[in-house]
C-alpha positions in Angstrom: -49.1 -14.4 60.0 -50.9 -11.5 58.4 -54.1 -12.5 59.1 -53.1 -12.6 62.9 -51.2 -9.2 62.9 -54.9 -7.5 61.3 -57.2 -9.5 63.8 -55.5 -8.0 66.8 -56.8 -4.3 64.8 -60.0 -4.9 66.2 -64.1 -5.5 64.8 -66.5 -3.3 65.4 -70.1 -2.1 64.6 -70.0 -0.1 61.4 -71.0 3.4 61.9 -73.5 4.4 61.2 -74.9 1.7 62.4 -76.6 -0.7 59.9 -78.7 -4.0 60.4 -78.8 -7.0 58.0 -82.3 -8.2 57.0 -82.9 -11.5 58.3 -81.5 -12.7 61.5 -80.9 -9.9 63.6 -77.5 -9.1 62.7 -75.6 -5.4 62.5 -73.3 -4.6 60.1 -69.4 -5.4 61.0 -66.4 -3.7 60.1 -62.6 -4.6 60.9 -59.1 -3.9 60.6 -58.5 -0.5 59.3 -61.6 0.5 58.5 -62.5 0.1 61.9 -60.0 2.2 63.3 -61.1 5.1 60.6 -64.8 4.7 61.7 -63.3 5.1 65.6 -61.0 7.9 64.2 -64.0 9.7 62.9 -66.4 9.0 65.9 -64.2 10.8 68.4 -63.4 13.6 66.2 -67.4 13.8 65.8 -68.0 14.2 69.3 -68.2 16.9 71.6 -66.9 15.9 75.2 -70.0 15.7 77.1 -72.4 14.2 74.6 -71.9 10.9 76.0 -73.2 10.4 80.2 -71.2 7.1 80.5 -68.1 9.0 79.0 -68.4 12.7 79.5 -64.8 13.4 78.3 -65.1 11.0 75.1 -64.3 13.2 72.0 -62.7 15.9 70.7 -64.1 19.7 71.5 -63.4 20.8 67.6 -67.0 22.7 67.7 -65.5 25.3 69.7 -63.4 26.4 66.9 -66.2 26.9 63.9 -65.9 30.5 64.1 -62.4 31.3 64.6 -60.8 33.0 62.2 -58.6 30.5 59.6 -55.0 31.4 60.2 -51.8 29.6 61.8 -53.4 29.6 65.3 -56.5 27.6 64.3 -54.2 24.9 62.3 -52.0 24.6 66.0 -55.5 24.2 67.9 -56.8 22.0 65.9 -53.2 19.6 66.3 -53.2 20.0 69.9 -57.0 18.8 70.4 -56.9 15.9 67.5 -53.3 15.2 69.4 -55.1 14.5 72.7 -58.1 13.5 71.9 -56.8 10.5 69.5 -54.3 10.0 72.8 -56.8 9.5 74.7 -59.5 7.5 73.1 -57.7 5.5 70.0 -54.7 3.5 71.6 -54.0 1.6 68.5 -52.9 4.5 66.8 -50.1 7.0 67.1 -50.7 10.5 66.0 -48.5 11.9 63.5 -50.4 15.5 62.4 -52.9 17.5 61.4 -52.8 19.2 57.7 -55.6 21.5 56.1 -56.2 20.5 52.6 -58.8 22.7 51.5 -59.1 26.3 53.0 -62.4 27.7 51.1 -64.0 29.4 53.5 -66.8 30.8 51.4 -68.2 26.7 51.1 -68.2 26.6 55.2 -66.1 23.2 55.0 -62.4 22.5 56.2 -61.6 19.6 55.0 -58.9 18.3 57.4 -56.2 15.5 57.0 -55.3 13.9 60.0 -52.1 11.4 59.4 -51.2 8.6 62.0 -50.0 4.9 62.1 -51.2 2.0 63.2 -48.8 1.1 66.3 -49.4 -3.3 65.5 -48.5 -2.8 61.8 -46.7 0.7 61.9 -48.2 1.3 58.5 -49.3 4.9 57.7 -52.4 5.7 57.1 -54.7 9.3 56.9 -58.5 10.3 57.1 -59.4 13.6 55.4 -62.7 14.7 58.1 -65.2 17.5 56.8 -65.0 20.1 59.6 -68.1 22.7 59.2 -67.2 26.4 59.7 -70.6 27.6 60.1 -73.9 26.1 62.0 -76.7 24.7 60.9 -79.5 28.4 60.0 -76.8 30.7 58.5 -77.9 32.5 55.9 -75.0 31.8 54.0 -76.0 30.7 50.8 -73.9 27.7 48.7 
C-alpha cells in the first residue's frame, strides 16, 4: 500500500539535469525528492524567465537588498505562500522561517516547512537566498 501512496508523489527529471552514459537516458528522481527539486525550482525562478510560463516562479530577487527586518520575513511568506500555491499542488504550505541571519556572508538561508497533502507527512527545505548580486565588492 505504501508503495502506491509514494507513486502517486510523482517522477521527474533530476535537476540539474543529468544524463546516464550509455543509452540515452537522464537521470530520475521520485517521491520526495522530487517534490524538493520542484520546491526549489520555483523558488529559483523569477516570473518571466520562462516564455511558455511567464508567471512560473516566485519573484524573491526583488527582495536582495531590502533591509533584514520583520517586513522582509512577512514578504518572503506571502510570495513562497503563493508561489508554492500556485505551482506545487501536492504540497500545502505551512511557513517560512529564517535560520541564519549573517548578513555580512550575503546568504539567507531560509526554511520553508510544508506537507505533503497524499501522505500529510511534514517535511522542510532550507533554500540559500543571496543578499547581494553577482560584482559586489563585498569580500568573503
Amino acid at each position: 500500500m505504501a508503495d502506491i501512496v509514494k507513486s502517486f508523489l510523482g517522477t521527474g527529471w533530476s535537476f540539474p539535469p543529468t544524463f546516464l552514459k550509455g543509452p540515452a537516458q537522464a537521470l530520475m528522481v521520485s517521491e520526495e525528492q522530487d517534490i524538493y527539486q520542484s520546491i526549489y525550482i520555483i523558488l529559483s525562478t523569477t516570473p518571466g524567465e520562462r516564455i511558455m510560463q511567464p508567471e512560473f516562479g516566485c519573484d524573491l530577487n526583488r527582495l536582495a537588498f531590502e533591509i533584514n527586518d520583520s517586513t522582509l520575513i512577512a514578504t518572503f511568506d506571502h510570495l513562497i505562500y503563493n508561489a508554492l500555491l500556485n505551482f506545487e499542488p501536492r504540497v500545502n504550505y505551512l511557513d517560512t522561517q529564517i535560520l541564519d541571519r549573517t548578513e555580512l556572508d550575503g546568504v539567507l538561508h531560509l526554511q520553508v516547512n510544508f506537507t505533503i497533502i497524499s501522505t500529510n507527512t511534514r517535511h522542510n527545505i532550507v533554500y540559500p537566498f543571496y543578499l547581494q548580486g553577482e560584482g559586489t565588492n563585498v569580500s568573503a
